[in-house]
C-alpha positions as CSV (number, residue, x, y, z in Angstrom):
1,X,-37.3,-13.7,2.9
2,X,-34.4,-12.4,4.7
3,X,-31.7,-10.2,2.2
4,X,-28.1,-11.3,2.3
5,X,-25.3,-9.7,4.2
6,X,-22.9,-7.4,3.0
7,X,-20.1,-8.9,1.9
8,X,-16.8,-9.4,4.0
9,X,-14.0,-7.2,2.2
10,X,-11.3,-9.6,1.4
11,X,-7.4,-8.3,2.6
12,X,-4.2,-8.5,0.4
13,X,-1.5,-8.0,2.8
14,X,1.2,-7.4,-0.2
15,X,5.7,-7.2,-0.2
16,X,6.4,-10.0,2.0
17,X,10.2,-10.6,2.5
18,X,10.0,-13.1,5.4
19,X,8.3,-16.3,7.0
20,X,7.6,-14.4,10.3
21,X,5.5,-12.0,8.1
22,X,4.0,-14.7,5.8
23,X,2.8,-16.0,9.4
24,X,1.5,-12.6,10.8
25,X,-0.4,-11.9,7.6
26,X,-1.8,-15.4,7.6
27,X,-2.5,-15.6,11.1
28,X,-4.3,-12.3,11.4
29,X,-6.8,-13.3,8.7
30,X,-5.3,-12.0,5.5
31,X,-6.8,-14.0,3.0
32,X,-3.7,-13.3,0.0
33,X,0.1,-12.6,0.6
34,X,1.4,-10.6,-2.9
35,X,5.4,-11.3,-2.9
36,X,7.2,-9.3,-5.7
37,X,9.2,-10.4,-8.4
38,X,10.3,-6.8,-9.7
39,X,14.3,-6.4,-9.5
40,X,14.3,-2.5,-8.7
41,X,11.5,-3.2,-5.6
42,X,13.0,-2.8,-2.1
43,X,10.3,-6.1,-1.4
44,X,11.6,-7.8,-4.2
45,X,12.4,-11.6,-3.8
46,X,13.5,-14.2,-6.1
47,X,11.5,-17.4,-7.3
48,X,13.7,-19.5,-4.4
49,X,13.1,-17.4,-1.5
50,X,9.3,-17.0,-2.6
51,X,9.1,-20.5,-3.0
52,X,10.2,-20.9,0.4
53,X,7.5,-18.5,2.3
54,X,4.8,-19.8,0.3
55,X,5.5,-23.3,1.1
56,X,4.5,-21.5,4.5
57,X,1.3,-20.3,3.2
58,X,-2.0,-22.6,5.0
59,X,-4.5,-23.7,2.9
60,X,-7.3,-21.0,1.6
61,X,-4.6,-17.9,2.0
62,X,-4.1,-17.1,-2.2
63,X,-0.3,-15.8,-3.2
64,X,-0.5,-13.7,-5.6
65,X,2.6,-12.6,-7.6
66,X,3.5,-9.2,-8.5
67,X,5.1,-8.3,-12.1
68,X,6.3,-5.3,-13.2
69,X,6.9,-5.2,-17.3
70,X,8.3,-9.2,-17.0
71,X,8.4,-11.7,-20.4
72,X,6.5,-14.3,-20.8
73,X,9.5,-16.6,-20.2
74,X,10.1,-15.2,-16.8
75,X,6.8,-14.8,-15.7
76,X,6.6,-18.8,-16.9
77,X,9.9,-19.7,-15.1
78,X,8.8,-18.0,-11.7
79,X,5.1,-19.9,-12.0
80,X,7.3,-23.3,-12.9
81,X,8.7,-22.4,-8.7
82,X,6.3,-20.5,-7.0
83,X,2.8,-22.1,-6.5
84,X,1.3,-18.8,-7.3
85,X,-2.8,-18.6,-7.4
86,X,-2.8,-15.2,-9.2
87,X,-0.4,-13.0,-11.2
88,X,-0.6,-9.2,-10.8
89,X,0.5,-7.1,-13.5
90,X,1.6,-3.4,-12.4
91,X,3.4,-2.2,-15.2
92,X,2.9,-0.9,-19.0
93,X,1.8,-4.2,-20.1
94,X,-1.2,-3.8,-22.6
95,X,-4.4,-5.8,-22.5
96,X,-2.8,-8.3,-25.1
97,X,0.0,-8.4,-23.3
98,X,-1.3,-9.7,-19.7
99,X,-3.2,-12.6,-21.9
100,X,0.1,-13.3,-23.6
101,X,1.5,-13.6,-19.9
102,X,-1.4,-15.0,-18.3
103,X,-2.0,-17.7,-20.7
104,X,2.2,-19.0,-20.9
105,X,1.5,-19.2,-17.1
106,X,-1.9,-20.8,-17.1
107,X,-3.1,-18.7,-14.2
108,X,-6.0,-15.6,-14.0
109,X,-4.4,-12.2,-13.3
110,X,-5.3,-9.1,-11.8
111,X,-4.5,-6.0,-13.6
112,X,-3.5,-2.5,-11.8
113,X,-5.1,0.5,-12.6
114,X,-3.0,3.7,-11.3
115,X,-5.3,6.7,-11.1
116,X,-4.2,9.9,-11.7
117,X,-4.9,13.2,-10.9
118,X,-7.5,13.5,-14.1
119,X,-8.8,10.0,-13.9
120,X,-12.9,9.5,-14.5
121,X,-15.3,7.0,-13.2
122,X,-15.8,6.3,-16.7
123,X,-12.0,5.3,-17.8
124,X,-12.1,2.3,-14.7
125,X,-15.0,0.9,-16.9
126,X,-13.3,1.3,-20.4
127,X,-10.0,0.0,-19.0
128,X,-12.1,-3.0,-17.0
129,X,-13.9,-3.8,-20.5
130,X,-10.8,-3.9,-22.1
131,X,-9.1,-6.3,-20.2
132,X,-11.8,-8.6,-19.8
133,X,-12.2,-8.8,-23.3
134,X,-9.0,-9.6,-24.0
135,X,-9.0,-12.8,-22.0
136,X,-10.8,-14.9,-19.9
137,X,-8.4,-15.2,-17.6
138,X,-8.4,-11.7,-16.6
139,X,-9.9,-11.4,-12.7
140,X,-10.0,-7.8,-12.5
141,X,-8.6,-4.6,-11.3
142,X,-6.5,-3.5,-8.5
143,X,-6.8,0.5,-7.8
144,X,-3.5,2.2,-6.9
145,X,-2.2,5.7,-7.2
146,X,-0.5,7.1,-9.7
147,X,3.1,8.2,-8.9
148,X,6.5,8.2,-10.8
149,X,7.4,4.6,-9.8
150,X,5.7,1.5,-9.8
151,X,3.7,0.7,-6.5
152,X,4.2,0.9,-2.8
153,X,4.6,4.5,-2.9
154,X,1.8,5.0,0.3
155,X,0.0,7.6,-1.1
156,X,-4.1,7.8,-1.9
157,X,-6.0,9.1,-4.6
158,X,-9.8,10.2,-5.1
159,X,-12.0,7.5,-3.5
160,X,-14.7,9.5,-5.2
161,X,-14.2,8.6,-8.7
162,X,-14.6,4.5,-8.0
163,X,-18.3,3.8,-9.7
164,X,-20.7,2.2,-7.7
165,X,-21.2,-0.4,-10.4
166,X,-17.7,-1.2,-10.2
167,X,-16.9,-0.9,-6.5
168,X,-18.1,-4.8,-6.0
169,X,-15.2,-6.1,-7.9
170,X,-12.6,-3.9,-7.3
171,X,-9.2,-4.1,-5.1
172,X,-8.7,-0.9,-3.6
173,X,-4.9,0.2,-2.6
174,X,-2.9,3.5,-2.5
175,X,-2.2,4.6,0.4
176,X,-4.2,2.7,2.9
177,X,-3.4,2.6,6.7
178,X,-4.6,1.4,9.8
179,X,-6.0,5.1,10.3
180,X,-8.0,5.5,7.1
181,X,-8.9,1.9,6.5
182,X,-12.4,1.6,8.1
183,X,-13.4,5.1,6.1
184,X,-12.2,4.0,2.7
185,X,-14.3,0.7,3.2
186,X,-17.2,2.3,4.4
187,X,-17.2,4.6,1.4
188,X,-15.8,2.7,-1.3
189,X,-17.4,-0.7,-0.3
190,X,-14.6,-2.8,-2.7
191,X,-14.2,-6.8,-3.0
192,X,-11.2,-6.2,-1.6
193,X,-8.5,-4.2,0.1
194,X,-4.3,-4.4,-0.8
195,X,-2.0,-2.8,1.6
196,X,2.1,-2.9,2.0
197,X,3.8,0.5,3.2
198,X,0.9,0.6,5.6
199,X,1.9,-2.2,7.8
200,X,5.6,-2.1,8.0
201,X,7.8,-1.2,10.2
202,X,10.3,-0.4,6.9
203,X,10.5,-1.3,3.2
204,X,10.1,-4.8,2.9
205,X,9.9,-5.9,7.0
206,X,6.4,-6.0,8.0
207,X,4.8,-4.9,11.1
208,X,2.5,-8.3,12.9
209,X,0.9,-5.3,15.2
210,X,0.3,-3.0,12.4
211,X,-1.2,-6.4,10.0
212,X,-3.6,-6.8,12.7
213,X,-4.6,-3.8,12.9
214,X,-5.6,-2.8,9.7
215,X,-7.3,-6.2,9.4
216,X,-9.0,-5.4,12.4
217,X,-10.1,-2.0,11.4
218,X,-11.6,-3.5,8.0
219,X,-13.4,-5.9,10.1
220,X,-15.2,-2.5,12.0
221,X,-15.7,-1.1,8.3
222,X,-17.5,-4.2,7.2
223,X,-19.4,-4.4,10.6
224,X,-20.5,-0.8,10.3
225,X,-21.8,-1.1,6.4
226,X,-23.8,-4.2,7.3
227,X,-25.5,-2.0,9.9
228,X,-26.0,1.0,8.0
229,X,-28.0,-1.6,5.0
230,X,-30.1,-3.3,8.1
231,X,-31.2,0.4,9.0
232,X,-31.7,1.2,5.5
233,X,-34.1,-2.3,4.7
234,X,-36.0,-1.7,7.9
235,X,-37.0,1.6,7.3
């Protein structure tokens, strides 16, 4: 019986300010937009300017919203607006916290893991356990680096650490470009791949050129995996 190919890597194309970048994204095969609902975020928009870019969205693209340390009755106001698949929670929110959150808003969220310096293969398991056992509607982790502020600071940390059993169901970000993207898939080989700095032109205004590349240069990634595991099964 023939084996099943490798997986396409899904692509988050994340900080969209405008329709003509809700388009680009959309059109170049992105399959999520993330728009940000944190105040002190140069890619910050509010509940009526989202609303208007996702009502741009086509059918089968997720939005995804990102929070940063929100209450419940904001997080619940903005999901009341914003038809918003998934929430993303990318602050000091506790496991409790995002279920709290998740639950007012009655949608699965993605929880981001910033990895320091020090991090171990084994703390991305304890912190994935966590979270999933604190509620079902937890959809698991998104990978970023660690820095002073919160997100969409373009810089990458250890591929290294990411376990194998873990890979499959991870979002990897952090510093991912058009120039490094096809050698993070290859090695990492996540679900999925979340990028913002990396495609713009400057904070907040995306770059169409630079969206299609990097989408293109996951597509090689994905293409190169699926021929390194045909080599590997026929010999």
């Amino acid at each position: 019986m023939k084996e099943a190919a490798l997986q396409r890597t899904r692509i988050k194309i994340c900080g969209l300010t405008r329709a003509q970048d809700v388009a680009a994204a959309a059109g170049a095969g992105a399959d999520a937009l993330g728009f940000v609902f944190y105040p002190k975020s140069p890619r910050f928009v509010t509940a009526a300017q989202a609303a208007s870019l996702v009502s741009g969205v086509p059918p089968f693209v997720s939005s995804v919203g990102l929070f940063v340390n929100a209450s419940v009755a904001e997080v619940a106001a903005i999901t009341h607006i914003v038809p918003l698949a998934l929430l993303q929670f990318h602050g000091d929110e506790t496991p409790q916290q995002c279920a709290a959150l998740a639950a007012a808003a009655n949608r699965p969220f993605m929880r981001v893991f910033r990895v320091r310096p020090d991090t171990r293969g084994a703390d991305l398991l304890e912190y994935e356990s966590e979270y999933r056992a604190a509620s079902p509607l937890f959809s698991g982790l998104l990978l970023d680096t660690f820095v002073d502020a919160y997100g969409g600071a373009g810089k990458v940390f250890d591929w290294s650490i990411v376990p194998k059993e873990i890979a499959p169901r991870v979002v990897l970000s952090g510093g991912l470009s058009v120039q490094n993207a096809t050698d993070a898939v290859v090695r990492v080989r996540p679900y999925a791949v979340d990028i913002s700095s990396g495609v713009e032109q400057q904070k907040g205004i995306k770059d169409a050129h630079k969206i299609a590349a990097f989408v293109q240069a996951v597509r090689v990634a994905d293409a190169t995996s699926e021929s390194e595991n045909h080599h590997e099964r026929s010999t």
